[in-house]
Backbone bond lengths (Angstrom), bond angles and torsions (degrees), N, CA, C in turn:
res aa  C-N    CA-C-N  psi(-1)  N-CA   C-N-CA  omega(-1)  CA-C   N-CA-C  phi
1 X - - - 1.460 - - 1.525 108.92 -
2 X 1.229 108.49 134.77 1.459 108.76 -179.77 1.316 121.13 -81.11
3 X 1.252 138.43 168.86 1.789 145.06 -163.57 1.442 99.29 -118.45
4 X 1.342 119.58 2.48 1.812 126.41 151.00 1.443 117.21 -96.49
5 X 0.704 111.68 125.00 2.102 131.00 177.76 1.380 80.06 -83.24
6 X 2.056 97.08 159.16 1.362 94.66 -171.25 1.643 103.66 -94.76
7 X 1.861 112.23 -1.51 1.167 108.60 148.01 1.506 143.19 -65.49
8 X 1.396 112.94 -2.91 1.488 123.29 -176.12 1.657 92.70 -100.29
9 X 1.707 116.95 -20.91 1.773 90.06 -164.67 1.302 87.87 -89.49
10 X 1.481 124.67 -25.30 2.066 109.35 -176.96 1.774 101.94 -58.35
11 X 1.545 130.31 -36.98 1.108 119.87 173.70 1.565 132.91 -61.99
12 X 1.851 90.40 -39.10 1.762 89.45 146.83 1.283 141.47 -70.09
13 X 1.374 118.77 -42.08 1.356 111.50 156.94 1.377 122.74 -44.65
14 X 1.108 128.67 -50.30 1.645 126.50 -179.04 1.273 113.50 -74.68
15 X 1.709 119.66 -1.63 1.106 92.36 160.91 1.316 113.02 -136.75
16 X 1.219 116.62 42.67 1.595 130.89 139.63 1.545 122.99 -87.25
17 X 1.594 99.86 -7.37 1.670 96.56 146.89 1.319 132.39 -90.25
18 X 1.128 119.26 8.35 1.414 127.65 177.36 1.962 105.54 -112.24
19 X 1.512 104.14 154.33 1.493 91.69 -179.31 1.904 110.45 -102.01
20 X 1.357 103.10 1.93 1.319 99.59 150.94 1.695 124.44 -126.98
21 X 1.480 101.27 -172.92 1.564 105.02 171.77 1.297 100.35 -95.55
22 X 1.548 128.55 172.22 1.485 126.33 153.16 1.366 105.58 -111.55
23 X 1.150 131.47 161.37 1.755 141.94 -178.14 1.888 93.20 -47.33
24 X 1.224 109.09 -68.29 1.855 109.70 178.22 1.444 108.55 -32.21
25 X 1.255 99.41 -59.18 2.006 111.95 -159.94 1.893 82.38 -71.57
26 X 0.957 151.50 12.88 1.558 132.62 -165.26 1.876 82.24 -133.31
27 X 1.282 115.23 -40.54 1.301 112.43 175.48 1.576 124.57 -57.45
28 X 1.104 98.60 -40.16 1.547 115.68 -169.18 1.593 97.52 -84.31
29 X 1.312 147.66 -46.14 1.158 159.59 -167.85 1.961 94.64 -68.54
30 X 1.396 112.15 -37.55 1.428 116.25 -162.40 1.693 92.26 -85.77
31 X 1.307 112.94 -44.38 2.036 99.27 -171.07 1.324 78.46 -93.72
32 X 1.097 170.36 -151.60 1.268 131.59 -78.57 1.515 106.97 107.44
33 X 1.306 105.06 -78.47 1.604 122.49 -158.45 1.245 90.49 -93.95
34 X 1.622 133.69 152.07 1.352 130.18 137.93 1.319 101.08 74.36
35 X 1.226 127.37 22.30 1.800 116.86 -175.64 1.628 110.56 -63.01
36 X 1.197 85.27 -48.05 1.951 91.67 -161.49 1.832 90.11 -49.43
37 X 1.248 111.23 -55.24 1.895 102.79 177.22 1.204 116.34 -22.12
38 X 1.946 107.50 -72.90 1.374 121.36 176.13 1.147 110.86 -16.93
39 X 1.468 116.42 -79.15 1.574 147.78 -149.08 1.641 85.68 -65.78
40 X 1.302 134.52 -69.26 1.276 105.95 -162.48 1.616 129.18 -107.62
41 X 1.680 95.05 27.85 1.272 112.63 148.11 1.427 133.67 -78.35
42 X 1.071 105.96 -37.24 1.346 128.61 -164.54 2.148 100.30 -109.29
43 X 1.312 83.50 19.17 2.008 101.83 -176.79 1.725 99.99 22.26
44 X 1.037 115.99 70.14 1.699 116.62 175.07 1.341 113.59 -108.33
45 X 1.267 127.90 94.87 1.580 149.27 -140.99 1.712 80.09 -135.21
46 X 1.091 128.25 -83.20 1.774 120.64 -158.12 1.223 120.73 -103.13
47 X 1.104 149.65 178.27 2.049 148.85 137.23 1.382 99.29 -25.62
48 X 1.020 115.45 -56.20 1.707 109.79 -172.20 1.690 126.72 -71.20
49 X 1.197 90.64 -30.16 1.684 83.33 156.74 1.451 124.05 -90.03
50 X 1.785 123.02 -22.51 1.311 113.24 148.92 1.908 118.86 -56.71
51 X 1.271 92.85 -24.24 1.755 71.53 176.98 1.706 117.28 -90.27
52 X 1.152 102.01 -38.95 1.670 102.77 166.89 1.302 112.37 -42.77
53 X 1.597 124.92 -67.13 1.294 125.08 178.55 2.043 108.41 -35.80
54 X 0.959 91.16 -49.60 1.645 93.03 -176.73 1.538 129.58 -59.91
55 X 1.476 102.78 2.17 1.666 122.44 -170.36 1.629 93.54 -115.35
56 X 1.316 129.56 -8.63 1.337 115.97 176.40 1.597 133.40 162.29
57 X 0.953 145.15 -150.65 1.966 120.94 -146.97 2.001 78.51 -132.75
58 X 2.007 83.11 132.98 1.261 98.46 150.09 1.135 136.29 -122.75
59 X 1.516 143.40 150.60 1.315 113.92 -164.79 2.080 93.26 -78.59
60 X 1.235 100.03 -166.25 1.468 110.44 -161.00 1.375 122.19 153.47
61 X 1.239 121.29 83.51 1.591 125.02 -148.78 1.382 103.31 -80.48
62 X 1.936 118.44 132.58 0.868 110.88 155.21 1.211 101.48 -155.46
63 X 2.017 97.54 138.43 1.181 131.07 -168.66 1.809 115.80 -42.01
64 X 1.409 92.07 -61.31 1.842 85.40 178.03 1.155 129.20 -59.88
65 X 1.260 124.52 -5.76 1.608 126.57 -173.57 1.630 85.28 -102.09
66 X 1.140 132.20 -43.60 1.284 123.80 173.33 1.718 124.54 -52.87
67 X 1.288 124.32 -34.20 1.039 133.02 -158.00 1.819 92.72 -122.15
68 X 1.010 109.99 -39.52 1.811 94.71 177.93 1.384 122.83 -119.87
69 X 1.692 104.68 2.04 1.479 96.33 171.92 1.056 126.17 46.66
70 X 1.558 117.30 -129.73 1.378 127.89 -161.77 1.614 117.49 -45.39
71 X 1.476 98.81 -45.42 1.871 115.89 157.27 0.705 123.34 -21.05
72 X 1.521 111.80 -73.54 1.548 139.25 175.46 1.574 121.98 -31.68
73 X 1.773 94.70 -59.05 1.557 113.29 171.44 1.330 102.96 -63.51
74 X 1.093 146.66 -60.61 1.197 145.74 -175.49 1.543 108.98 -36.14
75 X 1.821 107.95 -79.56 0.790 133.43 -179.72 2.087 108.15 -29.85
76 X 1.007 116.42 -42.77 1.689 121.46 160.16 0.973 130.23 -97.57
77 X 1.728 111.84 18.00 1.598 123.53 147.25 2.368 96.11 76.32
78 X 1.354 82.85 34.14 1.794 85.01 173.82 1.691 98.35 -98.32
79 X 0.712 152.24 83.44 1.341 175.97 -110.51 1.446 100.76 -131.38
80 X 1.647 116.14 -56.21 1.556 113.31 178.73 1.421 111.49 -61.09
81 X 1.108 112.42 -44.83 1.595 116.77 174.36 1.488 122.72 -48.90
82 X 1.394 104.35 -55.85 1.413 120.84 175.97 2.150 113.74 -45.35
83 X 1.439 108.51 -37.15 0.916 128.54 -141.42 2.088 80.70 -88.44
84 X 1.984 108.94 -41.37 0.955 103.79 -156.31 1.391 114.17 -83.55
85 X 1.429 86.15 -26.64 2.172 115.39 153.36 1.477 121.81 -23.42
86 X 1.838 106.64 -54.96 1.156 116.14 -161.86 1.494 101.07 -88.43
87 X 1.135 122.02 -37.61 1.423 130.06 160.37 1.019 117.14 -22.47
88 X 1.700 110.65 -79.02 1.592 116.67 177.51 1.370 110.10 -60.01
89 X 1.194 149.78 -27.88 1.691 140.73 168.82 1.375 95.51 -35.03
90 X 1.719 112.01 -75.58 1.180 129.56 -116.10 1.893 77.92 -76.83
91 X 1.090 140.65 -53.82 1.575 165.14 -147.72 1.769 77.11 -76.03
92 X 0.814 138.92 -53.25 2.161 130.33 -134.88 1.922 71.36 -106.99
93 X 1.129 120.65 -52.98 1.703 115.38 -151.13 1.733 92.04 -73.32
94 X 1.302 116.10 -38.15 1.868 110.01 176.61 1.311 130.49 -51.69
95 X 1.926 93.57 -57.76 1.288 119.76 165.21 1.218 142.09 -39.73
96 X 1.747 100.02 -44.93 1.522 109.79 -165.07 2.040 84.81 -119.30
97 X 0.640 121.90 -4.10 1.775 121.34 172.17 1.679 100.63 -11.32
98 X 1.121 127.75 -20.71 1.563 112.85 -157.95 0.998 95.35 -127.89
99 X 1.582 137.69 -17.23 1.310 163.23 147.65 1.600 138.41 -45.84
100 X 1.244 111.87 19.49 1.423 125.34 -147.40 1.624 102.15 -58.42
101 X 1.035 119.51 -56.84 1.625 122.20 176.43 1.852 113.59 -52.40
102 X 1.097 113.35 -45.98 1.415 118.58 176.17 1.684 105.02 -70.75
103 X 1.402 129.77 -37.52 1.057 123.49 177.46 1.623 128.17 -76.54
104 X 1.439 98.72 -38.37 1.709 120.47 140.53 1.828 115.31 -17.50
105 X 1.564 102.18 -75.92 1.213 110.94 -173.86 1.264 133.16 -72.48
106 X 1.617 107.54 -5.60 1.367 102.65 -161.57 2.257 83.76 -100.93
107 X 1.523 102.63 -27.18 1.357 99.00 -177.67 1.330 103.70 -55.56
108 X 1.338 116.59 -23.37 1.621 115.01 -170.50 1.330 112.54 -67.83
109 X 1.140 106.16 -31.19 2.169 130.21 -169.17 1.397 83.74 -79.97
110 X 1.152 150.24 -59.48 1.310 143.43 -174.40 1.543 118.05 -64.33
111 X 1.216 116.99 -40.43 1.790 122.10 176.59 1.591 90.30 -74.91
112 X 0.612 118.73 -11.51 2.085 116.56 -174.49 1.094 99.68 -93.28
113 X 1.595 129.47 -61.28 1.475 127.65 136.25 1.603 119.37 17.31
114 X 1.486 90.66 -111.85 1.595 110.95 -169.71 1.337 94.93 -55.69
115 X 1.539 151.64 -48.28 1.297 114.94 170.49 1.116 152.72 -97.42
116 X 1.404 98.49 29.76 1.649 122.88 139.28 1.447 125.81 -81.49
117 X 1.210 107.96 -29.47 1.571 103.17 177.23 1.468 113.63 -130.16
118 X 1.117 120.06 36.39 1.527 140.85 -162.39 1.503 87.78 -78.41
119 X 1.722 115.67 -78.61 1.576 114.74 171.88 1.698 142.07 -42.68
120 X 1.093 89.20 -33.29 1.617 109.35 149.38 1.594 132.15 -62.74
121 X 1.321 113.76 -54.73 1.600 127.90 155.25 1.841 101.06 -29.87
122 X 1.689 94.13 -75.58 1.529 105.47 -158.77 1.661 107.94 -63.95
123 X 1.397 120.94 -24.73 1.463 109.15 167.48 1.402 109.85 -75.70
124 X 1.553 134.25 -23.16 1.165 113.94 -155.53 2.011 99.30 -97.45
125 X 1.438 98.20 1.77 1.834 108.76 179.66 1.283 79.25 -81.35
126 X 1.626 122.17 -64.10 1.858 125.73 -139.19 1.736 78.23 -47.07
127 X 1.607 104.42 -96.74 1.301 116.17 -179.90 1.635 131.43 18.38
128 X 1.392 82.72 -68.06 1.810 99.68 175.35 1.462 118.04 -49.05
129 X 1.704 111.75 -63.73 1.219 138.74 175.76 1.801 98.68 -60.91
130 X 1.186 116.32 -50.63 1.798 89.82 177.19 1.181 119.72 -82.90
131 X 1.563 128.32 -13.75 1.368 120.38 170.41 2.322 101.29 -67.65
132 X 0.960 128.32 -15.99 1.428 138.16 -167.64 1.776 80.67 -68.04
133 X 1.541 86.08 -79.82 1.821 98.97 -167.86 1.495 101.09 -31.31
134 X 1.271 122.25 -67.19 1.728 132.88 -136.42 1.930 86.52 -76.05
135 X 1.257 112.90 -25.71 1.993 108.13 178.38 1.382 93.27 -82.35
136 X 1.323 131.81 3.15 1.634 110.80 170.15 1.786 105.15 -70.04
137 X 1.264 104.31 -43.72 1.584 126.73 -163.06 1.521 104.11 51.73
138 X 1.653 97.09 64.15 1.482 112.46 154.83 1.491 114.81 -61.82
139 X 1.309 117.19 162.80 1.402 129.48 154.37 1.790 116.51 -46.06
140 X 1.558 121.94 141.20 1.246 96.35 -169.33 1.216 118.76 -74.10
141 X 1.458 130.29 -29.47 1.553 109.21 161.41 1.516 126.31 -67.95
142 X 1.049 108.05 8.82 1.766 105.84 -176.33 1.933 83.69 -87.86
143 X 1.091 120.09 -54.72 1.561 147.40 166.91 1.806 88.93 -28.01
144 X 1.198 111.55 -83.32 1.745 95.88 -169.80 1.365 112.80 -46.25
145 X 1.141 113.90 -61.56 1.410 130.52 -170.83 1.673 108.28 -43.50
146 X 1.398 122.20 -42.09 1.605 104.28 167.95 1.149 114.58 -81.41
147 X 1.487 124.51 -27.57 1.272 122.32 178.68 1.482 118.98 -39.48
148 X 1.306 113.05 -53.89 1.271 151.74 -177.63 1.577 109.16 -53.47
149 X 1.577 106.25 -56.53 1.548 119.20 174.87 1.594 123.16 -49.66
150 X 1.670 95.24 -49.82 1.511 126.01 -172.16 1.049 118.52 -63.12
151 X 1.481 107.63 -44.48 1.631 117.24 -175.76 1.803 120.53 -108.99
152 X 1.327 84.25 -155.71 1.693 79.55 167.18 1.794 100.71 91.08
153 X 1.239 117.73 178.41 1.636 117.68 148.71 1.159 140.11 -113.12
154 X 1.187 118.81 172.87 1.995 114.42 -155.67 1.312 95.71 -138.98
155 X 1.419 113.95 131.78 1.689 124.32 174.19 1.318 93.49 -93.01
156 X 1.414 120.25 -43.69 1.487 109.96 167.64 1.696 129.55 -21.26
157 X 1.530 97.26 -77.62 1.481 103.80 149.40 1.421 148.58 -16.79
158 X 1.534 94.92 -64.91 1.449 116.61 -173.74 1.637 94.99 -60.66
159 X 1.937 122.75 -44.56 1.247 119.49 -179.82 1.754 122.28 -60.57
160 X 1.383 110.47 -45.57 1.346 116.81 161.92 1.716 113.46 -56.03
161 X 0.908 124.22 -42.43 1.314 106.09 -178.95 1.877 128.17 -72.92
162 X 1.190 98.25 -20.53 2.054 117.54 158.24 1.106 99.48 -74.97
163 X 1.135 134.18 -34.26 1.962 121.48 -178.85 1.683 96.19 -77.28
164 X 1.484 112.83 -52.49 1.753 95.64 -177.44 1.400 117.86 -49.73
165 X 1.640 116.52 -55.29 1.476 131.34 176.81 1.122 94.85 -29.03
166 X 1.226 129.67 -76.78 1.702 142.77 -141.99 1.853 89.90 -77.02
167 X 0.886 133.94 -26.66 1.376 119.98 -169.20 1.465 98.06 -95.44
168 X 1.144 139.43 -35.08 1.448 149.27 165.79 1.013 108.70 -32.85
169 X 1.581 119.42 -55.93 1.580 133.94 -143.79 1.188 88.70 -111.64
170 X 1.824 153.01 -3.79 1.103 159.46 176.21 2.353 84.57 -84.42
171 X 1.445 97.52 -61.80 1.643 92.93 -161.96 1.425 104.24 -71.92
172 X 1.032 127.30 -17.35 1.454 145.15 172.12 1.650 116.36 -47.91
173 X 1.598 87.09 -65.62 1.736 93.02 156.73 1.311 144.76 -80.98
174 X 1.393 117.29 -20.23 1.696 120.02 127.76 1.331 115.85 -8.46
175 X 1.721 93.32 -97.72 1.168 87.50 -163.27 1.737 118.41 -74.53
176 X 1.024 102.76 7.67 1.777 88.33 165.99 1.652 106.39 -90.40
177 X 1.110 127.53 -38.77 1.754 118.52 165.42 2.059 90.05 -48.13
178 X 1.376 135.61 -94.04 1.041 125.28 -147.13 1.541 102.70 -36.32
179 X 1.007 135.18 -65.00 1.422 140.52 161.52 1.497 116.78 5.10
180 X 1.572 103.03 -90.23 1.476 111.57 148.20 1.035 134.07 -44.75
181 X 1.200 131.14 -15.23 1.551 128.26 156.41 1.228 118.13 -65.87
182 X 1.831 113.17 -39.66 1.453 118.09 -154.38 1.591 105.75 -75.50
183 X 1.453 110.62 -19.54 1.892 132.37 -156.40 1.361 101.25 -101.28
184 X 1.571 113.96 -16.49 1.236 109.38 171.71 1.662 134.42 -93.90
């Protein structure tokens, strides 16, 4: 099975008739999965609303960043996020250890968070990462072809990121038994 939808090759074809990309056509080529969502979540109709979007956060609800988070990030290869994800666990689960209801709630303020600004997050990663590609000023198929590489989503990912979780929450409980050992 191929990693082109036969909606991504009409977007390639149409735009191997043109001698450039536009920020949209580079957007849509980069998620891959679920674009048309993107696109009319994030209401991206011209250049100018890709460039507005690029000056700052809209809300824009979406469910999987709400409900799987860190996954989610994973799952679209946002890696910095993931990284800043694990951070805040490790910081809210230390902190509030004795706190379970307050720590409960505030994870809730954060899953409420990311899926409010989950689509926003993921355009303002895509963005970044295709403005990188498009300053190479590759050839334009050299241009699809990372686009393509870069973006998109990864089950790969999504699997590595349940092995980190689970190993986190393995050292997590360590050290909360040593903890409880030390108080006892």
């Amino acid at each position: 099975m191929s990693d082109v939808s036969k909606n991504e090759e009409r977007l390639i074809e149409v735009t191997e008739e043109s001698d450039e990309l536009t920020d949209i056509e580079r957007f849509k080529i980069f998620t891959r999965k679920n674009t048309k969502k993107y696109i009319e979540r994030l209401n991206l109709t011209s250049q100018s609303d890709y460039d507005y979007l690029k000056k700052g956060k809209i809300i824009s609800w979406n469910w999987a960043s709400f409900f799987l988070g860190i996954y989610w990030m994973a799952y679209r290869k946002m890696w910095k996020f993931v990284a800043i994800y694990l951070v805040y666990f490790v910081v809210v689960d230390t902190l509030l250890r004795d706190q379970k209801g307050l720590s409960s709630s505030i994870n809730f303020v954060v899953n409420l968070l990311l899926g409010m600004y989950g689509n926003s997050h993921y355009f303002s990663y895509s963005s970044k990462k295709i403005d990188g590609i498009k300053a190479k000023g590759l050839a334009k198929d050299d241009e699809l072809s990372s686009l393509q590489k870069a973006g998109g989503p990864s089950i790969v990912s999504f699997l590595i990121s349940i092995f980190i979780v689970l190993a986190f929450a393995f050292i997590m409980v360590l050290l909360e038994e040593h903890w409880s050992y030390q108080h006892n």
